[in-house]
C-alpha positions, 0 to 999 in steps of 0.5 A: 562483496561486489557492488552493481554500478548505478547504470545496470540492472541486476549483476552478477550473482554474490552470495546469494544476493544480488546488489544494485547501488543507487545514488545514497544507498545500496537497494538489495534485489535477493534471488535464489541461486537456481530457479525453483521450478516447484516454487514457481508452480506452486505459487502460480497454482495459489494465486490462480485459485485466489484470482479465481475465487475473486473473478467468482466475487466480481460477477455476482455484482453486474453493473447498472444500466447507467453506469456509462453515464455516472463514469461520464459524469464523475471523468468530466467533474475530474477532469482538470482539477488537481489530484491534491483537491481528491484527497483533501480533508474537508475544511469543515470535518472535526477530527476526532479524539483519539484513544490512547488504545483500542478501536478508533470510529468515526464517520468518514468525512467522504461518506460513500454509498454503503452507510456501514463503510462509512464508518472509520476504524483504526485499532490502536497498539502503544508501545510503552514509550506512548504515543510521542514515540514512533508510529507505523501505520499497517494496511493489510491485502485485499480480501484479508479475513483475520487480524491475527498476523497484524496483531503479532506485527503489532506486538513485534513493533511495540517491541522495538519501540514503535506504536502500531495502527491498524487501519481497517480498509473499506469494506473489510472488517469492521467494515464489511456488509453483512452477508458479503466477503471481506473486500467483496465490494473494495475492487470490482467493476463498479470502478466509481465505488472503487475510487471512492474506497481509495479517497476514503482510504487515503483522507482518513490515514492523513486525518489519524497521522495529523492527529497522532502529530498533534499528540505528540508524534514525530516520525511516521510510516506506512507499511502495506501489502497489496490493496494496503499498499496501493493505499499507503502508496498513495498516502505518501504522495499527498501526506508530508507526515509520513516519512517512512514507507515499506510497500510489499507487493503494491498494486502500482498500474491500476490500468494493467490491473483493471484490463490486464490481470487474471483477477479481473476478467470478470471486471472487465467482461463487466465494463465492456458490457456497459460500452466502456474500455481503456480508453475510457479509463485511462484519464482518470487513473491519475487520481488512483495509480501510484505510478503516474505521482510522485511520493513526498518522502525521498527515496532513501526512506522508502522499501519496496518488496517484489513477488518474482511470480507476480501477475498483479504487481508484477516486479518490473513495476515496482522496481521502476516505481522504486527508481524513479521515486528517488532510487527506493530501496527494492527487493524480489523475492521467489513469491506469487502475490499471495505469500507468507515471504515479504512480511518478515522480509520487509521488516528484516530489511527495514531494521537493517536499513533504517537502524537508528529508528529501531534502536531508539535513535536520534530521528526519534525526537527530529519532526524531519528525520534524516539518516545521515547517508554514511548511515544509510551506505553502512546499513 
């Protein structure tokens, strides 16, 4: 096996893989030994149906008059204060009880303008060692219609003896407003409701974690794809509990997703109908992008999978994201942003990786797991 030296990119090809060792770890970049130009067709004609339908979505909800003035207005009251002051818990919001399965509601203790998203839902799968054995927390894609995928990721990881959460995103699922799409509202040009959703996204997982530490709990992840990774992202930069995170296609570059991707021309269109452009932005991407914090896990403990054909995450993005967070593990694969690949890949990889926490190890019972690093080099 040949080993990329820290100071290149991606080398020679060996096996089918490409390696690249970082400082404690050796990050896996996977590629096809020949560039499928049918995978590549058919991944771009996927996503640009999906990206389609979204444009179609975004347009049937044209901004206000005065929203120049209420972005105004919510940059100034921003401007300055601490990114942690965004996604703190309130001093005075009671934590619920949490149930020992089921569905967990309670209200959002950052209440936004649609009183059904303002309701919190968690669905709660205990493996049989309950809940002071590991828990992932699992945050799905944007537009997500159906549960079913994560319910079998669920039963996967009980298997492999860790608790599942599913965390209901705004405006999906449970909270979803009648008559509307699932995500229909999440990401559009109403760019304050947007901010809202990823604050309530972010305070409401750290609420659940603190209380999951309370029960009993001791080693926590995050795992989300898309929009659920863009959360989960952000949960690790402001959430010391969690202490493992595996980011499948994450939207990164909030700037470049707003005035550059193909699923948001009609956003755009709708932004600059109202007078505002990137420079009117740029300033308050930093309570919102990924890119622009720093996770509070170290890069050891963090996987991040790639789409090769990615026009809304694209690779480059995560993988730098990957190295300047502590040189993450960081994988590509032949896959647009939608895709059936990086799920099972992510958790192949995972387990490969962090062995001893699928295997009943001794970071079970450590509040501060740590693999050692010769553990980590041998995964």
């Amino acid at each position: 096996m040949r080993l990329i030296g820290p100071d290149q990119r991606l080398g020679k090809r060996v096996d089918g893989l490409r390696y690249f060792r970082g400082t404690t770890k050796i990050v896996f970049v996977k590629q096809r030994t020949f560039l499928s130009r049918v995978d590549q067709a058919r991944a771009m004609a996927v996503d640009w149906v999906s990206f389609s339908f979204v444009n179609l979505l975004q347009a049937r909800h044209p901004l206000p008059p005065d929203f120049r003035a209420r972005w105004d207005q919510f940059t100034a009251e921003w401007a300055g204060r601490p990114v942690e002051e965004f996604y703190r818990i309130p001093d005075d919001f009671t934590p619920p009880e949490l149930p020992e399965h089921g569905r967990l509601l309670f209200s959002s203790p950052h209440p936004g303008e649609h009183d059904v998203n303002n309701r919190a839902a968690f669905d709660f799968f205990p493996c049989k060692q309950g809940w002071t054995a590991p828990t992932m927390l699992l945050g799905h894609g944007l537009m997500s219609v159906s549960d079913f995928g994560y319910r079998l990721w669920a039963r996967r990881l009980n298997a492999r003896g860790w608790n599942a959460v599913f965390v209901h995103l705004p405006y999906h699922y449970s909270r979803r407003l009648p008559w509307h799409f699932h995500g229909e509202l999440c990401i559009g040009g109403d760019l304050l409701r947007n901010a809202a959703g990823i604050r309530q996204s972010v305070v409401e997982c750290r609420i659940v974690l603190q209380q999951l530490r309370r029960k009993g709990g001791k080693l926590f992840g995050g795992w989300g794809t898309s929009y659920g990774g863009w959360i989960m992202a952000l949960l690790a930069c402001f959430e010391p509990l969690l202490q493992r995170l595996i980011l499948v296609e994450p939207i990164l570059n909030i700037d470049n997703a707003i005035w550059k991707a193909p699923s948001s021309v009609a956003l755009r269109a709708g932004l600059r109908r109202v007078g505002l452009g990137p420079e009117d932005t740029a300033g308050s991407m930093r309570l919102v992008c990924p890119g622009k914090l720093k996770a509070l896990l170290p890069g050891k403990h963090m996987l991040m999978l790639a789409g090769q054909y990615d026009q809304i995450a694209p690779p480059e993005e995560i993988e730098a994201l990957a190295r300047s967070w502590g040189r993450a593990h960081f994988a590509c694969f032949p896959q647009g942003h939608v895709g059936y690949t990086l799920m099972p890949e992510s958790f192949r990889m995972a387990q490969e990786i962090w062995g001893a926490d699928f295997a009943g190890g001794p970071s079970f019972t450590a509040p501060e797991s740590d693999l050692k690093d010769e553990a980590m080099d041998a995964a």
